[in-house]
GUMARRO-100030 format. One record per residue (C-alpha): residue number from 1; x, y, z. Coordinates in Angstrom, 2 decimals. Each point is the difference from the previous one (the first is absolute). Layout:
BEGIN
num/x/y/z
NUM/X/Y/Z
...
//
This chain:
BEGIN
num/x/y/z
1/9.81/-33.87/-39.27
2/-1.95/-2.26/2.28
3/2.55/0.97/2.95
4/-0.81/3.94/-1.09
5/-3.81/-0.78/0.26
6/0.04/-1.38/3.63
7/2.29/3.00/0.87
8/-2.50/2.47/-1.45
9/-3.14/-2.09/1.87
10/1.98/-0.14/3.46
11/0.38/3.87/-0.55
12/-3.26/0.92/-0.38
13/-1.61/-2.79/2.94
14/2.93/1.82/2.23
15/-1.14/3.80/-1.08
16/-4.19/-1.08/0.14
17/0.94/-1.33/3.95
18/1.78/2.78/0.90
19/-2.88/2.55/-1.45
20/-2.37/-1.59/1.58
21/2.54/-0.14/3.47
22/0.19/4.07/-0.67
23/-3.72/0.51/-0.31
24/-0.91/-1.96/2.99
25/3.05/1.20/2.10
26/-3.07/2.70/1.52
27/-2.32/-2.46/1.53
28/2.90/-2.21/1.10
29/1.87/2.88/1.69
30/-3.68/1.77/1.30
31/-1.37/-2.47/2.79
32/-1.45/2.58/2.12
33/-3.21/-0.30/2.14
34/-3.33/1.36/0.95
35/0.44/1.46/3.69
36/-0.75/-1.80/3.14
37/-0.41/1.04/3.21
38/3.44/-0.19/1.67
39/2.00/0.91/3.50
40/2.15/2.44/-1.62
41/0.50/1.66/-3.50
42/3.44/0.21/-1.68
43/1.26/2.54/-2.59
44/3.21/-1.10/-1.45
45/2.86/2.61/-0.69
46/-0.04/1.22/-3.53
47/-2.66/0.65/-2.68
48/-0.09/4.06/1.04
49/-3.34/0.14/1.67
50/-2.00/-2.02/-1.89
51/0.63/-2.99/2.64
52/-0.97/2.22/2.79
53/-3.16/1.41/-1.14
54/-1.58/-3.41/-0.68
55/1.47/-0.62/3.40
56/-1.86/3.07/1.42
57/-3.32/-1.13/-1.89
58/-0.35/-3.39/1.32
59/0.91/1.13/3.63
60/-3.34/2.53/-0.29
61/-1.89/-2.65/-1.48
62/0.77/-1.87/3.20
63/2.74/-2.78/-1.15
64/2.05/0.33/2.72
65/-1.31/-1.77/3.18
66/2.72/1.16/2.45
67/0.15/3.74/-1.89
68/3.44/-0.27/-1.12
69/1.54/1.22/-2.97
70/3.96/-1.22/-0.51
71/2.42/1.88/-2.33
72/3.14/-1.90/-0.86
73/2.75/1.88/-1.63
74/1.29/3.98/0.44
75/-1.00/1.86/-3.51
76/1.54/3.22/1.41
77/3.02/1.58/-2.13
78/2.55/1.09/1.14
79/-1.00/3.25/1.01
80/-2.99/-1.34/1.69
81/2.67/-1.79/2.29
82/1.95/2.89/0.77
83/-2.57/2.57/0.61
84/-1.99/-2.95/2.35
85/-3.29/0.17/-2.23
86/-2.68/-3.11/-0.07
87/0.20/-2.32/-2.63
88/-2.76/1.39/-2.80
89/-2.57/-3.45/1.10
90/0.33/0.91/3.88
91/-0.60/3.97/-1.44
92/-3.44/-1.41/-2.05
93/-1.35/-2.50/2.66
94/0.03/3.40/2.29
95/-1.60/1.92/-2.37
96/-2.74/-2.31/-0.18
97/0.04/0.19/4.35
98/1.35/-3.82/0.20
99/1.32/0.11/3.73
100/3.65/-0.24/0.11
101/-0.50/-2.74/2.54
102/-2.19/-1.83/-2.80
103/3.78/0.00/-1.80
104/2.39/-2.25/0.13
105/2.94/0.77/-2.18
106/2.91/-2.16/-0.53
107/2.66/1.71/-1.93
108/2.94/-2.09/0.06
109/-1.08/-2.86/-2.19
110/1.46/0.58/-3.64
111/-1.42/-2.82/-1.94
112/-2.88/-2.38/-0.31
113/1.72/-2.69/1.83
114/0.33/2.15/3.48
115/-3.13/1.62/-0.46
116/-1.28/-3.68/0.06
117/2.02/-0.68/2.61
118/-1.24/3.10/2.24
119/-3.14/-0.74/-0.87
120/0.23/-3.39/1.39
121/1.64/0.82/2.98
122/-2.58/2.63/1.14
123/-2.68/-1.78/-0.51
124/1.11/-3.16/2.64
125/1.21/2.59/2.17
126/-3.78/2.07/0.21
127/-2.27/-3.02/-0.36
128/-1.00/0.99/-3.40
129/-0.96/-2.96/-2.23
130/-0.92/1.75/-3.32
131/1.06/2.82/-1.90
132/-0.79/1.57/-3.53
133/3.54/0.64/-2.11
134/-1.14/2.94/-2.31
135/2.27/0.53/-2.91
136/0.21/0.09/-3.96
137/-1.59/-2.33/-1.88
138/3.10/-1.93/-1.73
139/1.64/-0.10/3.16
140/-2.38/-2.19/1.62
141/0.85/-3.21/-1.34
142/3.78/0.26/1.55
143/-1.65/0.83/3.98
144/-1.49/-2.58/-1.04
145/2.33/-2.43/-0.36
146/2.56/1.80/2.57
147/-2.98/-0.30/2.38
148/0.56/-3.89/-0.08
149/3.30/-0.42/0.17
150/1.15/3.10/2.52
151/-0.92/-2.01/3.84
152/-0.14/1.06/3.61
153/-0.68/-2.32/2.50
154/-3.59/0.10/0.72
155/-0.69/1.13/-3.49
156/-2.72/-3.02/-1.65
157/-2.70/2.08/1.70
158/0.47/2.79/-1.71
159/-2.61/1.37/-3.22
160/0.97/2.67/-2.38
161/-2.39/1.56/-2.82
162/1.88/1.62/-2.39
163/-2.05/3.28/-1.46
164/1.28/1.83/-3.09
165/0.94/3.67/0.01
166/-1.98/1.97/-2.22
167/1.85/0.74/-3.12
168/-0.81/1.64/-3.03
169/2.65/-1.45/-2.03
170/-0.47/-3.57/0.40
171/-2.14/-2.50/-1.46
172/0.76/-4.10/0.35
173/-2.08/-0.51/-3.50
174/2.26/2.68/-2.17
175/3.00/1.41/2.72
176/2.05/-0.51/-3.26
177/-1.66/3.17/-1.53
178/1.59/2.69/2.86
179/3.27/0.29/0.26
180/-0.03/0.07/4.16
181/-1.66/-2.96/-0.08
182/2.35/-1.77/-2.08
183/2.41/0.72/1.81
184/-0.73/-1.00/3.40
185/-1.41/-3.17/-1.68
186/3.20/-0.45/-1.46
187/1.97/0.55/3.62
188/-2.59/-1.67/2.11
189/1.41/-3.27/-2.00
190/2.94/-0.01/0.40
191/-0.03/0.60/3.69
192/-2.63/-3.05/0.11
193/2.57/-1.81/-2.17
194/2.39/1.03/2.64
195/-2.16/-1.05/2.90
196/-0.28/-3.26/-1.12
197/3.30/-0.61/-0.97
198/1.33/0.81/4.18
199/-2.91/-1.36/1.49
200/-0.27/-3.56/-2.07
201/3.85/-0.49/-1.53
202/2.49/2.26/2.07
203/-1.49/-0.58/3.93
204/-0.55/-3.83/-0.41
205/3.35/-0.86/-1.26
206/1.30/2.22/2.94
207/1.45/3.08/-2.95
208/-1.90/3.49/1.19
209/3.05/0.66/2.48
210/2.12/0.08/-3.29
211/-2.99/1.50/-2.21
212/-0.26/3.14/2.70
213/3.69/0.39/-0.11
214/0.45/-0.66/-3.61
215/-2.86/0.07/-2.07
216/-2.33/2.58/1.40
217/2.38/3.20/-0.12
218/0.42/-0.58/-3.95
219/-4.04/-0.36/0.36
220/-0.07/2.93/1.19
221/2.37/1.51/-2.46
222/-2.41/-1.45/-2.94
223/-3.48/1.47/1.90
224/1.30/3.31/0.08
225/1.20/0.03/-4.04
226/-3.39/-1.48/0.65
227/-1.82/2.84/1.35
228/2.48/2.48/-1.97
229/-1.21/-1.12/-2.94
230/-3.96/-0.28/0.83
231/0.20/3.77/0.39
232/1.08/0.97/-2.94
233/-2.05/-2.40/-2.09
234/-3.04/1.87/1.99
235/1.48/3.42/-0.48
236/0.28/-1.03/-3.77
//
């Protein structure tokens, strides 16, 4: 009976950590910034054109010092590609008579990690010491963190602000009420969980040669169930 009664009390310590885990999984995800003046602005790939807008906003309101707007990622389909067409954010920024030489877009990077990387490696490369990452408001806590651990040489002088895109569906306090939100709660941890497992277990003990070859395809494999499932559970 006793042995029942510590079982029962265990369960519902372990359940009253991981609500409160769940409830605060918004503000620990959600670690964007009020915009400072920086060299260049960045809108990440992704996030339809909700990235690019807040992109657009804070390069009229004067945020970018060196009048640069940088678009990583290629959100054409594939008709797009074959008939030659601009991505739709190159096709906005025009609309609202950004100068194509005000433009830099980047379209080979496919993930955080290389858009970090390109980032990076154009800013040594044009003198630029700042920039302003703009994307959605979960995802900021994993730049974040990728921020610190992705280096180029030359790279401690460096500042990034990261701004949040401006969402309707999300909400750090209560992003467990919309289903969008849940979701890319739910997959912005385990990509952080990810993160930290190559960058603090897997690259010091020497393993990511092994993890890219053996663990990362069936990664892969589980992010697109992943993302397979996501969209029904938001068509639902």
């Amino acid at each position: 009976m006793k042995i029942l009664k510590v079982f029962f009390f265990s369960l519902a310590i372990f359940s009253l950590i991981i609500i409160f885990l769940i409830i605060n999984l918004g503000n620990f995800l959600d670690i964007s910034e009020e915009p400072i003046k920086s060299d260049l602005i960045v809108s990440l790939g992704g996030g339809n054109l909700d990235r690019t807008k807040k992109a657009f906003e804070l390069y009229e309101k004067d945020f970018s010092l060196k009048k640069i707007i940088i678009l990583t990622g290629d959100e054409r389909t594939i008709k797009d590609k074959d008939n030659n067409l601009d991505d739709k954010r190159i096709k906005y920024l025009k609309e609202n008579h950004i100068d194509t030489n005000n433009i830099i877009h980047e379209r080979t990077v496919k993930n955080t990690i290389e858009e970090i990387n390109y980032i990076k490696k154009y800013m040594i490369e044009n003198q630029c010491t700042s920039a302003i990452i703009v994307s959605d408001p979960p995802h900021t806590k994993r730049i974040k963190y990728l921020l610190s651990k992705i280096h180029k040489s030359n790279d401690e002088h460096l500042n990034f602000i990261l701004v949040k895109s401006e969402v309707s569906w999300w909400d750090k306090e209560t992003y467990y009420e919309n289903k969008k939100a849940q979701m890319f709660a739910l997959s912005e941890s385990f990509k952080l969980i990810y993160s930290y497992f190559i960058y603090e277990i897997a690259e010091p003990l020497g393993f990511v040669t092994l993890l890219n070859e053996k663990i990362t395809p069936k990664a892969n494999e589980i992010r697109k169930k992943l993302d397979s499932f996501t969209y029904k559970y938001l068509k639902g």
